[in-house]
C-alpha positions in Angstrom: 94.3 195.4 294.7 97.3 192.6 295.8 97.1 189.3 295.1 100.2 187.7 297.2 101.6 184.0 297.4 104.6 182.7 299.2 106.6 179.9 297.5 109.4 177.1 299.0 113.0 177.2 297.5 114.2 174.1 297.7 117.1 174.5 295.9 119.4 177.4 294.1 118.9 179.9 295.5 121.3 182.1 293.9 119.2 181.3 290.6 116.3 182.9 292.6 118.2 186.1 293.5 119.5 186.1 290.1 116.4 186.3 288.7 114.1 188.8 291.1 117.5 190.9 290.1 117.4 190.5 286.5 117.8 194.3 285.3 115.4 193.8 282.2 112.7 193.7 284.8 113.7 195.9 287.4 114.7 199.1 285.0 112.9 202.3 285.3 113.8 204.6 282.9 113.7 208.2 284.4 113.2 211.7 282.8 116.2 212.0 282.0 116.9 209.0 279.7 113.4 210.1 278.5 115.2 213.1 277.2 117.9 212.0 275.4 120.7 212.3 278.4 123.3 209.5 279.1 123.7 209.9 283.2 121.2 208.8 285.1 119.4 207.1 282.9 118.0 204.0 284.6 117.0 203.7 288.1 116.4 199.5 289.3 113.7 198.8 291.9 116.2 197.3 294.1 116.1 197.4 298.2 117.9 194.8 300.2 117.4 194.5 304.1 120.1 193.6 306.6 122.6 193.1 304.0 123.6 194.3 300.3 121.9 193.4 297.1 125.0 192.3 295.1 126.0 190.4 297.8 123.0 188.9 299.2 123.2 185.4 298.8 126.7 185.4 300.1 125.5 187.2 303.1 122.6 184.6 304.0 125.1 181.6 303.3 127.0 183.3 306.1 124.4 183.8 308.7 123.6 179.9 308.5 126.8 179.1 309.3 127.5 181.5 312.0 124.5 179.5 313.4 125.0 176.0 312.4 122.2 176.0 310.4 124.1 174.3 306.9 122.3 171.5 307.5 118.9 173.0 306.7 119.3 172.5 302.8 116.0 171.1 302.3 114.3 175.1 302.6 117.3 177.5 301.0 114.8 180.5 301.3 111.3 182.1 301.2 110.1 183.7 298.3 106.6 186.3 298.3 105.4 187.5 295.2 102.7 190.8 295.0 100.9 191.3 292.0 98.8 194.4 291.6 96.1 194.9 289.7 97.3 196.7 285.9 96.9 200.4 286.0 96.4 201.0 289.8 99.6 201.8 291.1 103.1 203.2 289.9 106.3 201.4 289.7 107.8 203.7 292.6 104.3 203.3 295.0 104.7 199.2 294.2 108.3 199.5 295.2 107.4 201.0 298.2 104.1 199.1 299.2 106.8 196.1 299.3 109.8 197.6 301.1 106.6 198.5 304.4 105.8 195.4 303.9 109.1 193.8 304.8 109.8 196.2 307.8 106.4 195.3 309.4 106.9 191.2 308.9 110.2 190.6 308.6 110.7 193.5 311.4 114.2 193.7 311.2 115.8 189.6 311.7 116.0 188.3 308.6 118.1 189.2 305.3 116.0 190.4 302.0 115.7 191.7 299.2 112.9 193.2 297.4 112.4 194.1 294.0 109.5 195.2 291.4 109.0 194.1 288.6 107.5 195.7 285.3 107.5 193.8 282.4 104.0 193.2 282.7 101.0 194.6 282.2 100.7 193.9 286.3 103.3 195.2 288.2 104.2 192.9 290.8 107.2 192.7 293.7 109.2 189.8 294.8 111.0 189.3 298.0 113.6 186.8 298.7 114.4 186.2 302.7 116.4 184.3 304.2 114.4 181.4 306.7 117.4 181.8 309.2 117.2 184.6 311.5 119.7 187.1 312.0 119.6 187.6 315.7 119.0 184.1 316.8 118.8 181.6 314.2 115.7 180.8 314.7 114.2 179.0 311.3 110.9 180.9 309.8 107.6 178.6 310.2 105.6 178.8 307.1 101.9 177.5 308.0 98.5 178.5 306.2 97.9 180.4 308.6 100.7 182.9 309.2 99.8 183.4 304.9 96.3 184.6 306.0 96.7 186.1 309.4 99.9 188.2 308.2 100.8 187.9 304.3 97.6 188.4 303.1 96.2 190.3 306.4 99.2 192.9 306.3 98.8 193.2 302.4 95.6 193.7 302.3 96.1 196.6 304.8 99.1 198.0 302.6 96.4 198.6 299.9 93.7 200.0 302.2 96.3 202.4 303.6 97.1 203.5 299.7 93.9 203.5 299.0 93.9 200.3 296.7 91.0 197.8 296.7 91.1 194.6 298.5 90.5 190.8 297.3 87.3 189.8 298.6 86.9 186.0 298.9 83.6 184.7 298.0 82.6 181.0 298.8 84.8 178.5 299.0 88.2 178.2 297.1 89.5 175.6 294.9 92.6 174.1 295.3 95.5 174.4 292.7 95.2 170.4 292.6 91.9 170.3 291.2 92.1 173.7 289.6 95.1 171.7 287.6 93.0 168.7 287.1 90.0 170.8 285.2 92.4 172.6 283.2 93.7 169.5 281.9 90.2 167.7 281.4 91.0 165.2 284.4 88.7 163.3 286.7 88.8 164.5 290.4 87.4 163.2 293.3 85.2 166.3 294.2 83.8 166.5 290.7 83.3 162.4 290.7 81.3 163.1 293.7 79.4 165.6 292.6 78.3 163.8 289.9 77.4 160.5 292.0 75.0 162.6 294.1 73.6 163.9 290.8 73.0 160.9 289.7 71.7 158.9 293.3 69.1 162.1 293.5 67.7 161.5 290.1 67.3 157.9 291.0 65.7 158.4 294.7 62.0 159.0 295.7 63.2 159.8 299.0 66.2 161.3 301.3 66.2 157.8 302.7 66.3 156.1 299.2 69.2 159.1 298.4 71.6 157.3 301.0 70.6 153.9 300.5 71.8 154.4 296.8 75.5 156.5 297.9 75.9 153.2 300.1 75.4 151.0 297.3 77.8 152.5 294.9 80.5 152.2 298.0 80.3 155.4 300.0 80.0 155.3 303.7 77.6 157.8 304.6 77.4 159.9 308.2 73.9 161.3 308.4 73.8 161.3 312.7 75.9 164.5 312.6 75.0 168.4 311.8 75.7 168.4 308.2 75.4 165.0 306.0 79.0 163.7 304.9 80.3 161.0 302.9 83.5 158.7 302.6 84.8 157.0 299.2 85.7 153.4 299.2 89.2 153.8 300.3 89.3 157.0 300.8 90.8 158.8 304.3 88.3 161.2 305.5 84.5 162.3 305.3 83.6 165.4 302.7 80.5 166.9 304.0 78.3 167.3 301.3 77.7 171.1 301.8 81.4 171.8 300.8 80.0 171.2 297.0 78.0 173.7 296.8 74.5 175.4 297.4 72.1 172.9 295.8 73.8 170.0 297.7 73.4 170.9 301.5 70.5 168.7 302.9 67.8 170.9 302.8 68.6 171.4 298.8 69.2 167.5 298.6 65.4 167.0 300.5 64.0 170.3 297.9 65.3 168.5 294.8 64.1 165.0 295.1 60.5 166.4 296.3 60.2 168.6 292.8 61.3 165.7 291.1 58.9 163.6 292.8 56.3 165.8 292.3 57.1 166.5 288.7 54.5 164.7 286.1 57.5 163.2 284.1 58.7 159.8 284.2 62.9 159.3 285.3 62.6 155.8 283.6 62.1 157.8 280.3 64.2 160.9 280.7 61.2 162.7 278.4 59.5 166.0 279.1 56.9 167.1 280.8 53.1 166.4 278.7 51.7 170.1 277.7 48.4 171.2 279.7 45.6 169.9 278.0 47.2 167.2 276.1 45.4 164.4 278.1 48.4 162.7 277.9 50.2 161.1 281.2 53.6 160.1 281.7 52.3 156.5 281.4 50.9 157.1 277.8 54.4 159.1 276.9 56.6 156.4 278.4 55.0 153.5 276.1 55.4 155.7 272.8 58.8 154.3 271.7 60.7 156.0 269.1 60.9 155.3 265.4 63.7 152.5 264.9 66.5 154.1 262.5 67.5 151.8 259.8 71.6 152.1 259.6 73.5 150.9 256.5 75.4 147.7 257.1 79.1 147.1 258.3 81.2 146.7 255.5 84.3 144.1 257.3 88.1 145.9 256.6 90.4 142.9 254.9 93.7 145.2 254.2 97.0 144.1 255.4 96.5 145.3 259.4 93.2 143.5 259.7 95.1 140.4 262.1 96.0 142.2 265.1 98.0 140.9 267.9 96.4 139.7 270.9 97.0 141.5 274.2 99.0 139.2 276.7 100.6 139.6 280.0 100.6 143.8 281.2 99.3 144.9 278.3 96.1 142.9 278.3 95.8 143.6 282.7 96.0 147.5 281.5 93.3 146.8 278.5 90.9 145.5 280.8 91.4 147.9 283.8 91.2 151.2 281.1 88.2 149.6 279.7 86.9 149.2 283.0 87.8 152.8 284.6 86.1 154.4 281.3 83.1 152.7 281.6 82.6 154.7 285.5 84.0 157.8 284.4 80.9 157.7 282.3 78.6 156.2 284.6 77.9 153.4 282.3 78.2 150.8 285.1 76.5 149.3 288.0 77.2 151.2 290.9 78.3 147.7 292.6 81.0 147.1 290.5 81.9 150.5 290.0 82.7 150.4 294.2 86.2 149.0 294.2 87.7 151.0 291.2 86.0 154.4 291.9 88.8 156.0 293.6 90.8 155.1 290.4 89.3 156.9 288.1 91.4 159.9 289.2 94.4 157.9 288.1 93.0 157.2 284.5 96.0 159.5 282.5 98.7 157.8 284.4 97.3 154.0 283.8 97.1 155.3 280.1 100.4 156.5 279.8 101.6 152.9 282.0 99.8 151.7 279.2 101.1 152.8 276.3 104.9 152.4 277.1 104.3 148.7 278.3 103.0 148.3 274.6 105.2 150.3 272.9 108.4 148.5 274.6 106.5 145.0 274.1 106.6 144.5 278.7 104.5 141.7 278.9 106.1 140.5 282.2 107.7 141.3 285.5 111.1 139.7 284.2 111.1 141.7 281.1 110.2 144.8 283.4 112.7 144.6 285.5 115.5 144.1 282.6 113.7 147.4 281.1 114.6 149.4 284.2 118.1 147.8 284.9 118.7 148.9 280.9 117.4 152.3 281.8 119.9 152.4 285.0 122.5 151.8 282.7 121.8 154.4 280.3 121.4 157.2 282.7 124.8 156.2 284.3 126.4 156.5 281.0 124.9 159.7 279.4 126.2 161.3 283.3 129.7 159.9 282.9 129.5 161.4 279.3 128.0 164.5 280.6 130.3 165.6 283.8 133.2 166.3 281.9 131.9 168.8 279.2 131.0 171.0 282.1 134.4 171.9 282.9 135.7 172.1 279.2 133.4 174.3 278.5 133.9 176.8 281.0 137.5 177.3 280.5 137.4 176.5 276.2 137.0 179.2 273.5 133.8 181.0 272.7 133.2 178.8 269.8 134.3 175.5 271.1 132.5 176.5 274.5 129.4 177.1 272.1 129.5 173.4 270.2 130.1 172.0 274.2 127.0 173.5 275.5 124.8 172.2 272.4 126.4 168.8 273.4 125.3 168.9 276.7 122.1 170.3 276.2 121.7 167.1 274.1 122.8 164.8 276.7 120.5 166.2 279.1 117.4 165.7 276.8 118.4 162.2 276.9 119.2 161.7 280.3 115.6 163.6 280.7 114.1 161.2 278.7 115.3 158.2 280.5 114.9 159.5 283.7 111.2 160.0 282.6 110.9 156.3 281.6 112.7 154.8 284.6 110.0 156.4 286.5 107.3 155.5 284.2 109.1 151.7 284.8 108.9 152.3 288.6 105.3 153.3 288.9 104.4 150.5 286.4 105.9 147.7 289.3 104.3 149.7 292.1 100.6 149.6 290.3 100.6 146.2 288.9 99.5 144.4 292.2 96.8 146.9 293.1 95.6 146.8 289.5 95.2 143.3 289.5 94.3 143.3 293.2 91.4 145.5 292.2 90.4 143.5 289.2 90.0 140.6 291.3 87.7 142.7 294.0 85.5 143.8 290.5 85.5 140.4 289.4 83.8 138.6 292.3 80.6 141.0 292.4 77.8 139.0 291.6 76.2 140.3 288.4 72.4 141.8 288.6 70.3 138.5 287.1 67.7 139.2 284.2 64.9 139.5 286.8 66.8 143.0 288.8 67.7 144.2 285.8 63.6 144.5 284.5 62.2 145.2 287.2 65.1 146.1 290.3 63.5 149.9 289.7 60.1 148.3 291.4 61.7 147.1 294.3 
């Protein structure tokens, strides 16, 4: 089994040839180093195509200039990685499944080099090619396509050819964007969704009701078509609903509100079902309340931090809009207020970063904003004046002054990484604040639900 990816380099890609090439990786020790001998000893999965390994990189630099194609800095190279399965192939069959592979896709007009890699339990290949061709200078064309139809298609029939098993893909993938985003605990816009139509399904009697309610909370529904889809407020395209799962195509949708419908339990209550026999209904259980729980009184904190600030200017405009985003996340709100900020829930770790730097630097206004980033501007010019010199020093100083050089530059670049970090905190921060408050606004003027909807809007 070969799991393969392709991956852009943008920039350096000597670095990346450096590294596919690192001999630490690549070494096979043979029989004879097993044995105690000195020649021989190591043999590196290294095969280059169309040009030399040691000088690859020199060779591809060279083949876009014999075609005028220096200009093409913003893709450097392509760069495929195979990852087999631990314990199903050897280093040398690896090796090899990756040199066939580059003969039948490459076939013979572009400059690579392939090595394996076995410092892992998986031993996996990596292949470095140049995106200029060698005959005509035509540029590769990487499309999600060409990765199914011939990366994955022609690896796939490598392994069947070796007799390795194949990847087979059941249901639909995820995306490495909202694979991310549930790794880190984040809100996506698939998983808000999801949890909308949860929600509008336990409220609804009926399909018909079902839509009503997705309308309400700001979708724009399509229900004319094949398959039922829906739109966020603001958002770009429809997502049909059936792209969430089994239980949420329209035939589940219709199945799940009729057993809920026909279920003897009450949604207002959220209890559970009466046993049989009880000679109980869901009437009787909804007007049992619960047993009020007495809880010891709030004893008021007078120490020295009891006075806090006030929130004024961004701080306060970030307070309000946090406060506001947290409260849908949970689906603690009404869905008509909820409408305008729901595509901004996805956002809620950057607002909360935005916010805690405007309060940590004490921003409570545009001017002071834009004297933050012009401070910022000013420190990162300086710290690269510093910087640009030490390079040079160190590369032609002593071993122990070239050692106290790097140190100082590697410090200079955790500041200038630093600042660079907050200058674009600063930028973000100026490009957010009108939509922020824009938004606000658009949550502000929804007419709240008056005393009367609230008890008894669930008739209705």
């Amino acid at each position: 089994m070969a799991v393969s990816k392709i991956i852009v380099v943008r920039s350096r890609l000597d670095r990346c040839l450096a590294y596919i090439r690192n001999p630490e990786k690549t070494a096979l020790e043979t029989e004879l180093a097993l044995a105690g001998h000195t020649e021989d000893e190591t043999v590196y999965l290294e095969t280059a195509f169309n040009c030399q390994v040691e000088t690859a990189y020199r060779e591809m630099l060279e083949t876009k200039a014999r075609w005028n194609r220096e200009d093409a800095r913003h893709v450097q190279g392509y760069h495929i990685i195979q990852s087999f399965a631990p314990g199903e192939v050897t280093p040398e069959q690896a090796h090899a499944i990756g040199t066939e592979f580059v003969r039948r896709y490459l076939a013979g007009q572009y400059e690579a080099v392939v090595t394996t890699h076995l410092d892992r339990d998986h031993l996996h290949n990596h292949i470095v090619f140049n995106p200029v061709s060698l005959l005509d200078g035509h540029m590769y064309r990487n499309s999600f396509a060409d990765y199914f139809r011939d990366i994955r298609g022609m690896t796939d029939e490598l392994c069947r050819e070796n007799g390795l098993s194949v990847v087979i893909p059941q249901g639909r993938g995820q995306s490495y964007v909202e694979w991310k985003d549930h790794q880190e605990g984040k809100s996506t816009l698939r998983g808000m969704l999801k949890a909308d139509v949860d929600a509008a399904i336990r409220k609804a009697y009926t399909y018909a009701a079902f839509v009503d309610i997705l309308r309400k909370q700001g979708y724009e529904v399509k229900t004319e078509g094949k398959y039922a889809a829906v739109r966020p407020s603001g958002g770009s395209r429809f997502l049909r609903l059936k792209s969430l799962g089994k239980e949420y195509t329209e035939e589940a949708i219709r199945q799940r509100i009729a057993e809920q419908r026909e279920a003897p339990v009450s949604r207002q209550a959220g209890g559970k079902a009466a046993p049989a026999g009880s000679g109980r209904t869901s009437r009787q259980i909804v007007g049992k309340s619960p047993a009020r729980l007495r809880l010891p009184p709030r004893i008021p904190y007078r120490g020295p931090f009891s006075k806090r600030r006030k929130l004024t200017g961004f701080p306060a405009l970030y307070f309000r809009y946090l406060y506001l985003l947290g409260k849908i996340r949970r689906n603690r709100t009404p869905p008509r207020i909820a409408a305008p900020l729901r595509p901004e829930v996805v956002k809620l770790h950057r607002y909360i970063r935005q916010f805690r730097y405007v309060r940590e630097h004490h921003i409570t206004t545009a001017a002071e904003l834009d004297a933050q980033i012009a401070a910022l501007q000013t420190r990162i010019a300086e710290l690269t004046t510093r910087r640009k010199p030490l390079y040079k020093q160190a590369r032609w100083a002593a071993e122990e002054e070239a050692r106290a050089l790097r140190a100082e530059i590697q410090s200079l670049t955790g500041e200038l990484r630093t600042a660079r970090w907050e200058l674009a905190i600063c930028g973000a921060i100026r490009e957010d604040i009108p939509a922020i408050r824009g938004n606000l606004a658009q949550a502000s003027t929804q007419k709240p639900k008056s005393k009367e909807e609230k008890k008894y809007g669930h008739r209705r």
